[in-house]
Legacy VTK file of the C-alpha trace (Angstrom):
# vtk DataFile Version 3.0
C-alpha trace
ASCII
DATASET POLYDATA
POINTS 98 float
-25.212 20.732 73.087
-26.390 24.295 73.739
-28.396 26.316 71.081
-25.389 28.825 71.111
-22.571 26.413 70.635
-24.473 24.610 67.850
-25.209 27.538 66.316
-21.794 28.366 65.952
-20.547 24.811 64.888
-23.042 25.284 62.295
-21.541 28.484 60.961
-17.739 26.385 60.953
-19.275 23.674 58.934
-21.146 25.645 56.740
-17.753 27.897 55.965
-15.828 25.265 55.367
-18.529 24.072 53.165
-18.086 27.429 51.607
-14.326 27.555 51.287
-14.792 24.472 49.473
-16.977 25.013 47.020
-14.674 28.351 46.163
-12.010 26.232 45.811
-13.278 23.734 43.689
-16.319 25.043 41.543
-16.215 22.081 39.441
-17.599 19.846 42.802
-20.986 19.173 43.202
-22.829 18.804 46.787
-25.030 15.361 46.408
-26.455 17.000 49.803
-26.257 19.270 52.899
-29.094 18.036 54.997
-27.367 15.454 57.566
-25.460 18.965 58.403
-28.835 20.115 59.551
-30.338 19.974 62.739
-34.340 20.492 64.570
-32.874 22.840 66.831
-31.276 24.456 63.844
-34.556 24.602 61.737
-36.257 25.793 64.484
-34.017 28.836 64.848
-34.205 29.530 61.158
-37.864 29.141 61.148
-37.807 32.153 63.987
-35.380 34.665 61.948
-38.409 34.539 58.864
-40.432 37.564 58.112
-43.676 36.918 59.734
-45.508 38.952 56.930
-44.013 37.302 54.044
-46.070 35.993 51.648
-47.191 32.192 51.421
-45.414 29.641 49.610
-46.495 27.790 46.953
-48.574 25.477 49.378
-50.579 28.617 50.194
-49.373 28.236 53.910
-47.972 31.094 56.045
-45.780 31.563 58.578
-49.050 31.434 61.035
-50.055 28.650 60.216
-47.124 26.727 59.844
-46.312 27.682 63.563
-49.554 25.851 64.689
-47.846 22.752 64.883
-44.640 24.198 64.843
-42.703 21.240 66.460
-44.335 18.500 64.666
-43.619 20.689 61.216
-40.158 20.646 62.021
-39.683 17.121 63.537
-40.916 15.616 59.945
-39.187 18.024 57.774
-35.869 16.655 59.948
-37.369 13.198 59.221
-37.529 13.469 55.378
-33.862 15.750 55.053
-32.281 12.959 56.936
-34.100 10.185 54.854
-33.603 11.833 51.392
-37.901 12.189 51.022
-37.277 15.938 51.218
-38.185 17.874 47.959
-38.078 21.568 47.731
-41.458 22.530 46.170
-41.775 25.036 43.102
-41.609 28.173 43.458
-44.595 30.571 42.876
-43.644 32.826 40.356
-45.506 36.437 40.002
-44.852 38.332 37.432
-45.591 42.166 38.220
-46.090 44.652 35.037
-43.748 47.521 35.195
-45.054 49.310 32.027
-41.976 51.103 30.597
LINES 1 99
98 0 1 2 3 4 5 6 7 8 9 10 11 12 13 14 15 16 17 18 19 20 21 22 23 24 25 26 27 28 29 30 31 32 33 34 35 36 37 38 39 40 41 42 43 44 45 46 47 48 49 50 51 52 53 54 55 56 57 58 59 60 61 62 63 64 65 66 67 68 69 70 71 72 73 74 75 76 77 78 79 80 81 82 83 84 85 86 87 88 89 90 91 92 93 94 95 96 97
């Protein structure tokens, strides 16, 4: 399957995935992961800001891209196997004075 074509079948699953959770708020989503795909991790990896800050891990978007294709094969590995955990977040808390 092209990268265009999956992109869109990606945006019809995740709207109906939308549409559903509107219509039933009460439902809860065990997981969205198998919807995922490399090719479609790979395309959101390209749409980040490449001068956003590092995550938690202290790793940017530089470095990440070193082994950009290995990254991504093993983060497809552990969504699909359920060993995926989204890390903390790194909260910074900035003084605004009044």
């Amino acid at each position: 399957m092209d990268l265009l074509r999956e992109i869109a079948n990606r945006q019809t699953k995740f709207s109906c995935i939308k549409r559903k959770a509107q219509e039933s708020p009460a439902e809860e989503f065990t997981s969205l992961a198998h919807h995922l795909t490399e090719e479609y991790l790979l395309t959101s990896f390209r749409k980040l800001r490449k001068n956003a800050a590092s995550g938690i891990d202290e790793v940017n978007v530089h470095e990440y891209e070193l082994d950009l294709i290995l990254r991504i094969e093993n983060l497809h590995a552990r969504l699909k196997s359920g060993a995926y955990h989204a890390p903390n977040i790194r909260r910074v808390w900035i003084d605004k004075g009044n």
